[in-house]
NUDRENRO-177092 format. One line per field, with one value per atom (N, C-alpha, C): residue in three letters; chain; atom name; x, y, z. Coordinates in steps of 0.2 Angstrom, whole numbers. Example, Ala and Ser with C-alpha at 12.3 -4.5 7.8 and 13.67 -1.06 7.14 Angstrom:
<rs>
type	[ALA,ALA,ALA,SER,SER,SER]
mol	[A,A,A,A,A,A]
atom	[N,CA,C,N,CA,C]
px	[66,62,66,64,68,64]
py	[-28,-22,-16,-11,-5,0]
pz	[39,39,39,35,36,39]
</rs>
This chain:
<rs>
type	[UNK,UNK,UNK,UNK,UNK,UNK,UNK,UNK,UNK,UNK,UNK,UNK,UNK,UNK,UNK,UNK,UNK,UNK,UNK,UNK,UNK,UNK,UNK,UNK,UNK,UNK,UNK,UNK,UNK,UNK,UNK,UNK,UNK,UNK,UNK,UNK,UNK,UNK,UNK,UNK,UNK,UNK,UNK,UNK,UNK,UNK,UNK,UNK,UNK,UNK,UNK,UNK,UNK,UNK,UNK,UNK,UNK,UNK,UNK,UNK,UNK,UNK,UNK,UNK,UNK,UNK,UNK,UNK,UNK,UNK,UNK,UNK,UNK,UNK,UNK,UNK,UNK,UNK,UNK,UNK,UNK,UNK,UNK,UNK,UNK,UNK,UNK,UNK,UNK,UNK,UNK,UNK,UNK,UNK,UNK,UNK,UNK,UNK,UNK,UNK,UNK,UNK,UNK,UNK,UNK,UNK,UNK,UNK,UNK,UNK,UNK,UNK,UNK,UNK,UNK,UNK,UNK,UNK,UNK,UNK,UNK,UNK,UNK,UNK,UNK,UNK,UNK,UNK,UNK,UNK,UNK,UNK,UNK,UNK,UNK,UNK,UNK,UNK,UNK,UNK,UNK,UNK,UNK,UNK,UNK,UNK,UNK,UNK,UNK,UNK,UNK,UNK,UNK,UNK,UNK,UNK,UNK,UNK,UNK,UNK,UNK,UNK,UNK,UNK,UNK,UNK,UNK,UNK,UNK,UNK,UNK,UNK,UNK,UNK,UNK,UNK,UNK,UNK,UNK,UNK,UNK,UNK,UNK,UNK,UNK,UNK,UNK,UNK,UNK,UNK,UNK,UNK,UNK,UNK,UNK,UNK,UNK,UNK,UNK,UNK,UNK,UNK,UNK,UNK,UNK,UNK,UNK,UNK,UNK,UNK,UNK,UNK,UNK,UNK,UNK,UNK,UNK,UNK,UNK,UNK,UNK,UNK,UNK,UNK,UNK,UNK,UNK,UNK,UNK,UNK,UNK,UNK,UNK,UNK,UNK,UNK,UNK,UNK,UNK,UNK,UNK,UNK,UNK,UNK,UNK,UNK,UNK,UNK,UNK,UNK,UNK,UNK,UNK,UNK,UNK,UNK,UNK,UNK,UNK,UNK,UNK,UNK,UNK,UNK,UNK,UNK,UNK,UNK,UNK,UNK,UNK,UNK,UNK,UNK,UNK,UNK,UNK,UNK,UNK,UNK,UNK,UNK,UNK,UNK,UNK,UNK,UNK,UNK,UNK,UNK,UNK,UNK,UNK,UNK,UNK,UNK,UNK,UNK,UNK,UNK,UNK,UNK,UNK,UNK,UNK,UNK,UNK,UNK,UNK,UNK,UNK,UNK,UNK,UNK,UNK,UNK,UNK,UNK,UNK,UNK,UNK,UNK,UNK,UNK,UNK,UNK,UNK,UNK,UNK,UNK,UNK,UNK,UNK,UNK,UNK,UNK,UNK,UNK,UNK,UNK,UNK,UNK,UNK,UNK,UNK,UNK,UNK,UNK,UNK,UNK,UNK,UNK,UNK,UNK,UNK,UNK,UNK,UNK,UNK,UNK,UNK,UNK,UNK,UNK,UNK,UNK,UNK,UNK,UNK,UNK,UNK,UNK,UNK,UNK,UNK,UNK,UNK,UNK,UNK,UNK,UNK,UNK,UNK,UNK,UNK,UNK,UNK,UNK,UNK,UNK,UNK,UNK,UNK,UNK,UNK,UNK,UNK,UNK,UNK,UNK,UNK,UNK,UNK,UNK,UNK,UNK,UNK,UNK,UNK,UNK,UNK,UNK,UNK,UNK,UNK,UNK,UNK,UNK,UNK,UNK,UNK,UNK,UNK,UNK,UNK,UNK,UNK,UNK,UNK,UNK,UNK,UNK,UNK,UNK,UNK,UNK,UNK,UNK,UNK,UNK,UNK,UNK,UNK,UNK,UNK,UNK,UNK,UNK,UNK,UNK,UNK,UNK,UNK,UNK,UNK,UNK,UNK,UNK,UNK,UNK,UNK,UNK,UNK,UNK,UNK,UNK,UNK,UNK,UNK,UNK,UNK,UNK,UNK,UNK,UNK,UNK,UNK,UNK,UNK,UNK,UNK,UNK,UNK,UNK,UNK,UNK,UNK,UNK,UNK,UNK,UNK,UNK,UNK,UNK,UNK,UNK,UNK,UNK,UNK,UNK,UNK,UNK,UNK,UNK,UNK,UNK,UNK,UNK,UNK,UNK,UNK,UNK,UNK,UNK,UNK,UNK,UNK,UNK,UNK,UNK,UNK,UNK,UNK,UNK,UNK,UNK,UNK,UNK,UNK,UNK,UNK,UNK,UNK,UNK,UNK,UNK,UNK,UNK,UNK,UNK,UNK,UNK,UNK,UNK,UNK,UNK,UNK,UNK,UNK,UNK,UNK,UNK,UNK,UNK,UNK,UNK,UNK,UNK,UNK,UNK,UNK,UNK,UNK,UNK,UNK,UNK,UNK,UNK,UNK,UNK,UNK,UNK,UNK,UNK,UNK,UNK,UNK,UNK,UNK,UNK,UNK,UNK,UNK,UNK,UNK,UNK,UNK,UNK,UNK,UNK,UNK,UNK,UNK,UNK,UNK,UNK,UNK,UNK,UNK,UNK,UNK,UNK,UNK,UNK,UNK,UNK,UNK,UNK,UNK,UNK,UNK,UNK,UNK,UNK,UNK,UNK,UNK,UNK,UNK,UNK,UNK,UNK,UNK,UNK,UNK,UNK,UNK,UNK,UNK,UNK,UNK,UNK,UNK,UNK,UNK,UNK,UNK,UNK,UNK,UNK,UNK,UNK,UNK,UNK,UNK,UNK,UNK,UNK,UNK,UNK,UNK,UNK,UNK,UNK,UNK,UNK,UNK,UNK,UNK,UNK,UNK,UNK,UNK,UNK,UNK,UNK,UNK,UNK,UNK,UNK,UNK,UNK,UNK,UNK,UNK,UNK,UNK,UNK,UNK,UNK,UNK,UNK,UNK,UNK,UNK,UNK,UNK,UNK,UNK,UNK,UNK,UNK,UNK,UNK,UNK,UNK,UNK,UNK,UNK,UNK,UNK,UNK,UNK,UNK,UNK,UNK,UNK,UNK,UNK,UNK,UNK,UNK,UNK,UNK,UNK,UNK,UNK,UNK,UNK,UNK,UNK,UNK,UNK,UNK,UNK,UNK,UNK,UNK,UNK,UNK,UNK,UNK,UNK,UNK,UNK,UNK,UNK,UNK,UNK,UNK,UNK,UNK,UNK,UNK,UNK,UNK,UNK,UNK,UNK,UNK,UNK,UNK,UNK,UNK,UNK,UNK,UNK,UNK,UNK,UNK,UNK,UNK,UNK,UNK,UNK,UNK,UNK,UNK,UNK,UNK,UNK,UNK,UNK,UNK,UNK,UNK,UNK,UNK,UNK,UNK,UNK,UNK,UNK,UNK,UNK,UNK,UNK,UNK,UNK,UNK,UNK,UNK]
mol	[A,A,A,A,A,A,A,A,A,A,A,A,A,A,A,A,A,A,A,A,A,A,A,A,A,A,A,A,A,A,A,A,A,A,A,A,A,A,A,A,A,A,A,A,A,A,A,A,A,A,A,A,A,A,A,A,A,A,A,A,A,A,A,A,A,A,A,A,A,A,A,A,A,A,A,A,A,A,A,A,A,A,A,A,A,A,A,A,A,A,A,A,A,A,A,A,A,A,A,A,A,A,A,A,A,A,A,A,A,A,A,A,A,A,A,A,A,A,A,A,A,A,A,A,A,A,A,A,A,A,A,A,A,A,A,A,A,A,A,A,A,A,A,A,A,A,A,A,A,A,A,A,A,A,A,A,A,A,A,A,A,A,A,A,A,A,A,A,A,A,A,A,A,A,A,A,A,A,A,A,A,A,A,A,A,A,A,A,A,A,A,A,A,A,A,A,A,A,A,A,A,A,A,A,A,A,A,A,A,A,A,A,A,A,A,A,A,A,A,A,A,A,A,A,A,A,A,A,A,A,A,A,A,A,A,A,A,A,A,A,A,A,A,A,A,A,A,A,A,A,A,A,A,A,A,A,A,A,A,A,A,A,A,A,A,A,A,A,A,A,A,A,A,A,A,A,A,A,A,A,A,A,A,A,A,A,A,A,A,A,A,A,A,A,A,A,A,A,A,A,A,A,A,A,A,A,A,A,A,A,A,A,A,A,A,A,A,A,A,A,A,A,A,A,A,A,A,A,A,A,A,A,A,A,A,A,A,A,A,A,A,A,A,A,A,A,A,A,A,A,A,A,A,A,A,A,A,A,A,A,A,A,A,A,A,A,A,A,A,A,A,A,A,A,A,A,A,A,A,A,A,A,A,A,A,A,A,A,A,A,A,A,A,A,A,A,A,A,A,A,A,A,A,A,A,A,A,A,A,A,A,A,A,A,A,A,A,A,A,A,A,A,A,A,A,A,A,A,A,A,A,A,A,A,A,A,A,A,A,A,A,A,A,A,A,A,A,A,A,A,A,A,A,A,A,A,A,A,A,A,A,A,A,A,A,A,A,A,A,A,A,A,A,A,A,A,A,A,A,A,A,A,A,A,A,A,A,A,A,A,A,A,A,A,A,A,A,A,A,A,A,A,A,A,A,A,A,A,A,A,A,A,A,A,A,A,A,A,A,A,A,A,A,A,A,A,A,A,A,A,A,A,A,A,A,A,A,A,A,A,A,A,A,A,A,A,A,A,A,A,A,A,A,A,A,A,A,A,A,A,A,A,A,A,A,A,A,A,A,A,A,A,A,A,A,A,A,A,A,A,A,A,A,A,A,A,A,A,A,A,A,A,A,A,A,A,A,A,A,A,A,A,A,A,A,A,A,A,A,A,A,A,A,A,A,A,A,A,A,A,A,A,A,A,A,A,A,A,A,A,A,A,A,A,A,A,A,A,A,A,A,A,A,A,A,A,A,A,A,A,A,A,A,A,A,A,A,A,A,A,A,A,A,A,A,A,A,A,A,A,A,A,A,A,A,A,A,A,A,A,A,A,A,A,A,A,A,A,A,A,A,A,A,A,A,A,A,A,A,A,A,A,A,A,A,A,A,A,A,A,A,A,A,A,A,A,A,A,A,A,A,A,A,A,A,A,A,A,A,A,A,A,A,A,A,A,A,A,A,A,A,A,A,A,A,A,A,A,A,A,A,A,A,A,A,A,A,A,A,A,A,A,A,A,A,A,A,A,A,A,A,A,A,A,A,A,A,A,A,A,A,A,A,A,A,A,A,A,A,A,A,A]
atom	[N,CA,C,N,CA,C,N,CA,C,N,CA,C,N,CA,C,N,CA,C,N,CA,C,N,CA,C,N,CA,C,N,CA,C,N,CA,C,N,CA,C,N,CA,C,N,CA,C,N,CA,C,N,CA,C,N,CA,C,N,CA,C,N,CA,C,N,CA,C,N,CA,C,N,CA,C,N,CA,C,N,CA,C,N,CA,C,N,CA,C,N,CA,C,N,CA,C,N,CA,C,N,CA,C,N,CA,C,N,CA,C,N,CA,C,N,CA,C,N,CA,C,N,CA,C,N,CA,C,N,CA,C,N,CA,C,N,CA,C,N,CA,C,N,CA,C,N,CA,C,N,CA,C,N,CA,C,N,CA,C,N,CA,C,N,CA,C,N,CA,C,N,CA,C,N,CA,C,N,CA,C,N,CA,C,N,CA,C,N,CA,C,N,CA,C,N,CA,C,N,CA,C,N,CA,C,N,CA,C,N,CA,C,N,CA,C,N,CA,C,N,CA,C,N,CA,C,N,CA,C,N,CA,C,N,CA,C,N,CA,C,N,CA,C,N,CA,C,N,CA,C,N,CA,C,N,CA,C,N,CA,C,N,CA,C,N,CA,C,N,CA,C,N,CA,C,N,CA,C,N,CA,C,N,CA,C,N,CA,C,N,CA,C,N,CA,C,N,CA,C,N,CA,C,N,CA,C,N,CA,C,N,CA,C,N,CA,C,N,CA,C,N,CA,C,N,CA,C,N,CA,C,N,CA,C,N,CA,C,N,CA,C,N,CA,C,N,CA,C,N,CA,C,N,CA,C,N,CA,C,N,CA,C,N,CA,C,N,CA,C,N,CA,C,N,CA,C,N,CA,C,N,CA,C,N,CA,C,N,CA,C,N,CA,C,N,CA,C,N,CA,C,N,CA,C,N,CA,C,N,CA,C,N,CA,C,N,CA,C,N,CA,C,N,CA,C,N,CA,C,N,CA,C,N,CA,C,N,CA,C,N,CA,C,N,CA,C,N,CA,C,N,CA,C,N,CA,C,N,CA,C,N,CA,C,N,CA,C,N,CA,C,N,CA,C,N,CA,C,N,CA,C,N,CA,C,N,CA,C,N,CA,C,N,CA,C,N,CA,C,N,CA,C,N,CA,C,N,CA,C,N,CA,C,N,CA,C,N,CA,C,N,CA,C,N,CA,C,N,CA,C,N,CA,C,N,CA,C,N,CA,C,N,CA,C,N,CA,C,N,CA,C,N,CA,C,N,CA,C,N,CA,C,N,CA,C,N,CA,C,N,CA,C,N,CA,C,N,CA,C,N,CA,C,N,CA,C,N,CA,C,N,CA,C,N,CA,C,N,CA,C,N,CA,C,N,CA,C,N,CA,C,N,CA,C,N,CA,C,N,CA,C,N,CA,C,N,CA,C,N,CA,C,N,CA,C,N,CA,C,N,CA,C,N,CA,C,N,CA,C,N,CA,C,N,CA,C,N,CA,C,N,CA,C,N,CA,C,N,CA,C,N,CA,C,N,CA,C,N,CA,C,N,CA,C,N,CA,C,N,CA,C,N,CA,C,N,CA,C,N,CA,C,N,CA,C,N,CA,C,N,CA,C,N,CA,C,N,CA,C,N,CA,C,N,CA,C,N,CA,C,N,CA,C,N,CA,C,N,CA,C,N,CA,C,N,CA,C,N,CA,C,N,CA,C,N,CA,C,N,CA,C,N,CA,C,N,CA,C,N,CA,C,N,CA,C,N,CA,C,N,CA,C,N,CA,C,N,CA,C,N,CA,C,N,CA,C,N,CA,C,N,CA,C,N,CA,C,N,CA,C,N,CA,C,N,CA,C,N,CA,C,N,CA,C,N,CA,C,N,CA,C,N,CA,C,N,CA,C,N,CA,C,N,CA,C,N,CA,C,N,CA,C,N,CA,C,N,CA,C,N,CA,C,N,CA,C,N,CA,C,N,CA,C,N,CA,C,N,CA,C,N,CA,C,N,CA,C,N,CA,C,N,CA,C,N,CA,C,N,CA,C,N,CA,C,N,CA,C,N,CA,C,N,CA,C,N,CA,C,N,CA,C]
px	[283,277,277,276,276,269,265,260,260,259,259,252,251,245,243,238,241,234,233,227,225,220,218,214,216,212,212,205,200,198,199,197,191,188,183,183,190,194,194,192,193,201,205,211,212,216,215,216,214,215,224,225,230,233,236,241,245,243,248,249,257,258,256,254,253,256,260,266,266,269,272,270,269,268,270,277,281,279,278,281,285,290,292,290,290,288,288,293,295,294,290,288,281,280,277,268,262,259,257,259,257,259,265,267,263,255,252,250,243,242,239,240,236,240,237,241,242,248,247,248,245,244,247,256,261,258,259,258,251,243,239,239,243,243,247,253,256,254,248,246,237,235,230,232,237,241,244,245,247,239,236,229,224,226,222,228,235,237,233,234,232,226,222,213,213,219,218,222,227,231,225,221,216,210,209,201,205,212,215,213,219,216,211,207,200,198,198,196,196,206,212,209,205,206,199,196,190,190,193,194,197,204,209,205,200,199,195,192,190,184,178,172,168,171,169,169,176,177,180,183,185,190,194,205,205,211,215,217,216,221,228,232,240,241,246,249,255,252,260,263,263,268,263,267,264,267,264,266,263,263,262,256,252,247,248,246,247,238,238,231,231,229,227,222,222,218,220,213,214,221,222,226,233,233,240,241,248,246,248,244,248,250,253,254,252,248,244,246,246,250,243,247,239,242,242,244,242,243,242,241,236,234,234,233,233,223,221,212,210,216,211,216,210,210,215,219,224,220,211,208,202,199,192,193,199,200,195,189,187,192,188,194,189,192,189,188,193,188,193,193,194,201,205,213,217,225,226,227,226,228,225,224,220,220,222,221,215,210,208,205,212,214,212,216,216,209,203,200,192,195,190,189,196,200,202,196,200,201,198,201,203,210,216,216,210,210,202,203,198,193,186,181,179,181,182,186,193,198,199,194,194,190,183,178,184,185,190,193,196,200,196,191,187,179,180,176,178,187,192,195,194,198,194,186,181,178,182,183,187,192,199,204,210,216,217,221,224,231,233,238,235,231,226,225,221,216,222,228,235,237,238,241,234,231,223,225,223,224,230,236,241,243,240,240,235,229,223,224,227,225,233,235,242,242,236,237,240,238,240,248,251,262,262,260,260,259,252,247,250,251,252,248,249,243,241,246,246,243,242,238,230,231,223,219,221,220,216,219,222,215,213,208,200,200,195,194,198,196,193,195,192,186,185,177,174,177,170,168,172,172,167,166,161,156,155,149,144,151,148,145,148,146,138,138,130,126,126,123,121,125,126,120,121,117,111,110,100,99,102,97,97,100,99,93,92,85,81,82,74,71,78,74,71,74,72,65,64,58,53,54,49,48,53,51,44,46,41,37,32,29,23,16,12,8,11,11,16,18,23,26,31,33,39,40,43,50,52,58,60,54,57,59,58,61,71,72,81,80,87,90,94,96,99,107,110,117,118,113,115,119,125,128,129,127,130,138,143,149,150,151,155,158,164,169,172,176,175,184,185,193,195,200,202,207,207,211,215,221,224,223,222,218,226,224,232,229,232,238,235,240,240,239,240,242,234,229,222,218,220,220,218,213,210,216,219,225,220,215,213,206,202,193,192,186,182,181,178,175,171,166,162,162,165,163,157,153,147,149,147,146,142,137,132,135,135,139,133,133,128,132,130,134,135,133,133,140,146,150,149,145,143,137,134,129,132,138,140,139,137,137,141,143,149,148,149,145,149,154,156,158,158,157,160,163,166,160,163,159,164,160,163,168,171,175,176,180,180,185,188,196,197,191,196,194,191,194,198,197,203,206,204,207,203,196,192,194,193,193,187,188,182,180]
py	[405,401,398,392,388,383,385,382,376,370,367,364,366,365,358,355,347,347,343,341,333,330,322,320,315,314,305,305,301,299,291,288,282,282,279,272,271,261,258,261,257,259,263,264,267,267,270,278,285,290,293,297,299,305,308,315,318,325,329,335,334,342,348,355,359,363,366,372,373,379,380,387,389,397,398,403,403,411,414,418,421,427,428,429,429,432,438,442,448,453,450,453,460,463,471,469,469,467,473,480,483,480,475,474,471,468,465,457,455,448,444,439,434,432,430,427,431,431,437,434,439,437,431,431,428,419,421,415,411,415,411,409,415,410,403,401,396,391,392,387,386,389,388,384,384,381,373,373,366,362,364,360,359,366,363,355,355,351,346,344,338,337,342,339,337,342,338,331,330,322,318,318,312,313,318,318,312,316,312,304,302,296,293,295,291,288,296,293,288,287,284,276,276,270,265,271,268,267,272,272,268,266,262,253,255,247,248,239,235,235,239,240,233,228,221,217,215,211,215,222,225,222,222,221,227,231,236,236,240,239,241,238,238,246,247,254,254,257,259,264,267,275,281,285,288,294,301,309,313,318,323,328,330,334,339,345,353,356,356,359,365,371,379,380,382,385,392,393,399,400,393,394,390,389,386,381,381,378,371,364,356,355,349,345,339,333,328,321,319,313,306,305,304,297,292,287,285,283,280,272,268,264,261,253,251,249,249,249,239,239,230,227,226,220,215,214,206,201,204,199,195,199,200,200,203,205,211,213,219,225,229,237,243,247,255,259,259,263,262,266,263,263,267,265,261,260,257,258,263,267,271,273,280,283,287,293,293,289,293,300,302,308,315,314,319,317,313,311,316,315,319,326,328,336,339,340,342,349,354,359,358,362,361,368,373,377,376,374,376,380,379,384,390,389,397,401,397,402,405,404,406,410,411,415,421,419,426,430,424,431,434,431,434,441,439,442,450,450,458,460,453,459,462,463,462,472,472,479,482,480,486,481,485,482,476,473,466,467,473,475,475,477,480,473,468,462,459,455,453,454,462,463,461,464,462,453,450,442,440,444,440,442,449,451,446,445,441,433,430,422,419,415,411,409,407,407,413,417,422,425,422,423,420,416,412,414,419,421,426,426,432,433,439,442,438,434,434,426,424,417,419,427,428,430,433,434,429,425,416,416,414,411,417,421,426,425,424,424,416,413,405,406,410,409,412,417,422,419,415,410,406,401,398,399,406,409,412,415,416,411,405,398,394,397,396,401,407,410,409,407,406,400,396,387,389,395,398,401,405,407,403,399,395,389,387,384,389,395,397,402,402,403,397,389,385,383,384,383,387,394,399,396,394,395,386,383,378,379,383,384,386,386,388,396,398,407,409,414,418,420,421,427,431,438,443,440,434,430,428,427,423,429,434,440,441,437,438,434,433,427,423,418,413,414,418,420,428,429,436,435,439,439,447,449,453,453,456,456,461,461,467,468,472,472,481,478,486,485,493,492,498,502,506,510,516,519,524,526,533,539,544,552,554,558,564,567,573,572,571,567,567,575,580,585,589,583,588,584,581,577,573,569,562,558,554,549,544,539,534,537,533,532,525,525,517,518,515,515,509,508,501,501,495,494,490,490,484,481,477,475,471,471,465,461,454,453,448,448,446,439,436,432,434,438,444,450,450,454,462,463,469,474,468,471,472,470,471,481,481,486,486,493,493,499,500,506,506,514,514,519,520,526,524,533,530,533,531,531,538,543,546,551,552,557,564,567,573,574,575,580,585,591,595,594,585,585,586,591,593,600,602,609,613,613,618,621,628,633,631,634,636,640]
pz	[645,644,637,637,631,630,625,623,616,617,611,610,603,598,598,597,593,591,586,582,585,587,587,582,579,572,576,574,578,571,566,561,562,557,558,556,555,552,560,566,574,577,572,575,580,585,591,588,590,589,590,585,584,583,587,590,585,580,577,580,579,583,577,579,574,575,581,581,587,590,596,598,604,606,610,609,615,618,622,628,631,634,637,643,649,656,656,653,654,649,644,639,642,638,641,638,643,637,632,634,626,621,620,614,612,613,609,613,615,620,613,615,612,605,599,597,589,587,580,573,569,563,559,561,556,560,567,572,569,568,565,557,555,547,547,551,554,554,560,562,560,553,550,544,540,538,539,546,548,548,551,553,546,540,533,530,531,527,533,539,542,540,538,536,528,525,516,518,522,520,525,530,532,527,522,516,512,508,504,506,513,513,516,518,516,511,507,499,494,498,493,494,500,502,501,497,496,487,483,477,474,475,475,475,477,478,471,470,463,464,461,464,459,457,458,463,464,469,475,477,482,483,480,480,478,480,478,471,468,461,462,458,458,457,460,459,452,447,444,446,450,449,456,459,464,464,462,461,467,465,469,468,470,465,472,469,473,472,479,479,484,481,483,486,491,498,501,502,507,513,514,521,519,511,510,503,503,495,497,497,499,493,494,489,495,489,492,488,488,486,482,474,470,467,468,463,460,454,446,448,447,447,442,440,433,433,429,428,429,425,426,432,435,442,440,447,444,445,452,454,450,449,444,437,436,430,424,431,428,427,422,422,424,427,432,427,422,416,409,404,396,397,400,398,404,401,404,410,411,421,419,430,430,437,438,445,449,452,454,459,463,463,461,455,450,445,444,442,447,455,460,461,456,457,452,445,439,441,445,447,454,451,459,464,462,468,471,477,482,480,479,478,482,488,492,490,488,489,482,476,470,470,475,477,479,484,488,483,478,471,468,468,462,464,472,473,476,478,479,473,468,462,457,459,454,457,465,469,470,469,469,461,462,456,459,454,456,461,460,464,473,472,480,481,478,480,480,479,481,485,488,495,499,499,506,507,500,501,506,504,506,513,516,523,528,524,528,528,522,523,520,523,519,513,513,506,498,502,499,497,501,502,495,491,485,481,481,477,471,464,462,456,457,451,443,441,436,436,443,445,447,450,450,443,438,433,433,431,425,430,437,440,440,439,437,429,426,419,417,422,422,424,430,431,428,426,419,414,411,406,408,415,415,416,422,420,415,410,403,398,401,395,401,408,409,409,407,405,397,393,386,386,390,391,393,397,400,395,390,385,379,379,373,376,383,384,384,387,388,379,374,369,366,366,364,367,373,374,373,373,370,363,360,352,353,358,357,361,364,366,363,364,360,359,366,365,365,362,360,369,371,376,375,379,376,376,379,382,372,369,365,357,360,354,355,359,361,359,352,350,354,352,357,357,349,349,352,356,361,367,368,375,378,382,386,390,388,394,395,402,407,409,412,413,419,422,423,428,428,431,433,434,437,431,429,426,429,425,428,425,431,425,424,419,416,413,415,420,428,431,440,443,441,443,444,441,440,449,453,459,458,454,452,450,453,451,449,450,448,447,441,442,439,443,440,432,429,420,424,419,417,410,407,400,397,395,392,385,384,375,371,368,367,362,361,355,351,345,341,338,335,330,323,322,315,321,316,321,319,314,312,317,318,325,331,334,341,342,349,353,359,359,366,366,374,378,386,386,394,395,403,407,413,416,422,427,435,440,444,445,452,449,441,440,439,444,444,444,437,437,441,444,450,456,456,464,469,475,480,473,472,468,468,471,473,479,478,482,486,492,496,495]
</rs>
């Protein structure tokens, strides 16, 4: 038995619609079915893979094909130069195709912005991972080790075969960063509007140079030999702008060095 895939992309420029193949499934007749019906893991990340590049290369150029133009007079701006840009997803990593453009019009002679070229592309895309798929890192490795949230990722989604620890890091520590710099930006309005306010509220006794960070991970007990191989901790820290005032405070969750070494 031989089943083939295909994707129809149907555009909205009047073209007649258009056939991509996405992969193949083959069968044997004689195949037993305990070894497993239907379609298997290696097979679906395959062809989830195939079908996201086909959906980033027709986003891409739709896009290409509206940005690229002279928003005076609607000519294309001249290409200088055409790269590669690599975009990270759950279901695979593309590389999409970004050209460098020159700004001023050969036709109108307006310019698209201050210098003398410019990507719109990479202008659309300052961050090059998918906001799911930095969700997914940051939401297993915030629950188990980066070693565990690696293998889960890389057994569940294609994009994962790529993935290594030291790229989820780098993406978790991006997003803490900007979660910490909007929380940093809500307490410095909601103090600034307490202080202009005409009644005092309790909101306005936290200074605006206050942060809380937290943190938490897994450690190893020792010796091994006490049965607890791993326990949680949670670390806190308040930080002041006075480095003299900082407070830090942590504690683990669940430890018991003679777990499994009690008698009955």
């Amino acid at each position: 038995m031989r089943i083939t895939i295909q994707a129809l992309v149907d555009r909205e420029d009047g073209k007649p619609p258009t056939m991509m193949a996405l992969g193949v499934v083959e069968r044997k007749s004689d195949s037993a079915p305990s070894s497993g019906l239907g379609l298997f893991i290696r097979e679906t990340h395959d062809l989830l893979q195939e079908l996201q590049s086909v959906v980033l290369q027709e986003q891409v150029a739709e896009f290409l094909s509206s940005a690229t133009c002279c928003k005076g007079c609607g000519k294309k701006h001249a290409t200088k130069s055409t790269r590669s840009l690599v975009y990270r997803t759950a279901f695979g990593k593309i590389s999409l195709r970004s050209p460098q453009l020159y700004s001023r019009c050969a036709h109108c002679k307006s310019s698209a912005s201050g210098n003398a070229t410019f990507d719109p592309l990479a202008l659309a895309l300052p961050e090059r991972t998918h906001p799911q798929w930095a969700w997914l890192q940051c939401r297993f490795a915030s629950v188990m080790s980066y070693r565990l949230a690696q293998i889960f990722l890389r057994d569940a989604f294609p994009g994962g075969r790529a993935l290594g620890a030291s790229a989820m890091k780098a993406t978790v520590r991006t997003i803490g960063e900007r979660l910490e710099q909007e929380v940093q930006h809500g307490i410095q309005s909601t103090a600034a509007a307490c202080r202009g306010a005409a009644v005092p509220t309790p909101a306005c006794d936290v200074p605006a140079d206050v942060a809380l960070q937290i943190d938490a991970g897994y450690i190893r007990s020792a010796p091994t030999s006490e049965g607890t191989r791993w326990f949680a901790a949670v670390a806190s820290k308040i930080v002041h702008a006075d480095p003299g005032r900082n407070l830090a405070h942590a504690y683990s969750i669940g430890y018991d060095p003679w777990a499994g070494l009690r008698q009955p």
